[in-house]
C-alpha positions in Angstrom: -87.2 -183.9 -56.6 -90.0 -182.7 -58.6 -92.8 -184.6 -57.2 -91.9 -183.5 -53.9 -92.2 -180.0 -55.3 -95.4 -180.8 -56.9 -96.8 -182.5 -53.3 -95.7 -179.2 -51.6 -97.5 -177.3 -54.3 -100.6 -179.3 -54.2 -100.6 -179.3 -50.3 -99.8 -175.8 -50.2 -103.0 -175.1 -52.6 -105.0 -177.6 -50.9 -104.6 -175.4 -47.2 -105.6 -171.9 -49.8 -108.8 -173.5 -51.4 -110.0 -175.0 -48.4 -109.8 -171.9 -45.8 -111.4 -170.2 -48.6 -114.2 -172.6 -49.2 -115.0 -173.4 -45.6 -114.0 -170.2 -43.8 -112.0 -171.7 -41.1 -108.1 -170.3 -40.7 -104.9 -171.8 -42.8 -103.8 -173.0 -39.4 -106.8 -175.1 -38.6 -107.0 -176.0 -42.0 -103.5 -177.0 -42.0 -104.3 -179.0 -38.9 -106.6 -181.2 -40.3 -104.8 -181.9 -43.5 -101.8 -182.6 -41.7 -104.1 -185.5 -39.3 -105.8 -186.3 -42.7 -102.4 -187.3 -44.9 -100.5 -188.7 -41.5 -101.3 -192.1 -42.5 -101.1 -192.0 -46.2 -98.2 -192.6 -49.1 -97.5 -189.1 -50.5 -97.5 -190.6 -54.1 -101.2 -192.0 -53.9 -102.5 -189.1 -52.4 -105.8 -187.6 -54.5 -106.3 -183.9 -53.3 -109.3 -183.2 -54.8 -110.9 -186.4 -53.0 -109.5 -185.1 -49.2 -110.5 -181.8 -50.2 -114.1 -183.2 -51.1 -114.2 -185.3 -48.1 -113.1 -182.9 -45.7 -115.7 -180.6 -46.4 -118.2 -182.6 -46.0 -117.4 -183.8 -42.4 -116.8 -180.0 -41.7 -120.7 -179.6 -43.4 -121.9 -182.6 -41.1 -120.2 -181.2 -38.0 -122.0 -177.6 -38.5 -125.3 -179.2 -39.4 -125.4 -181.2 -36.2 -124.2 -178.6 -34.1 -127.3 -176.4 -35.3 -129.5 -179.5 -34.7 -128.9 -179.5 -31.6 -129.9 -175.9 -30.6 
């Protein structure tokens, strides 16, 4: 029970941390964690690594969408 606790804590944290960093909403946020971890084993999943790698496609979306103004 307690690593279920601890995924719901670090997921939970993850949605926080991320609105904050990228300024999108929790619920979009949510959204793309949710599609991100859909394919994944709970027990090998590294936050900091989806947090790091979904910030950077986020980045690369908003640079090309200015690139192409």
């Amino acid at each position: 029970m307690t690593s279920e606790k601890t995924f719901i804590t670090k997921y939970l944290d993850t949605i926080i941390e991320l609105s904050n960093e990228t300024g999108m909403s929790k619920k979009e946020v949510r959204a793309i964690l949710d599609i991100t971890l859909s394919n994944q084993n709970p027990k090998l999943i590294n936050f900091n690594e989806i947090k790091t790698e979904i910030k950077t496609f986020v980045t690369i979306n908003i640079f090309s969408l200015v690139c192409k103004l």
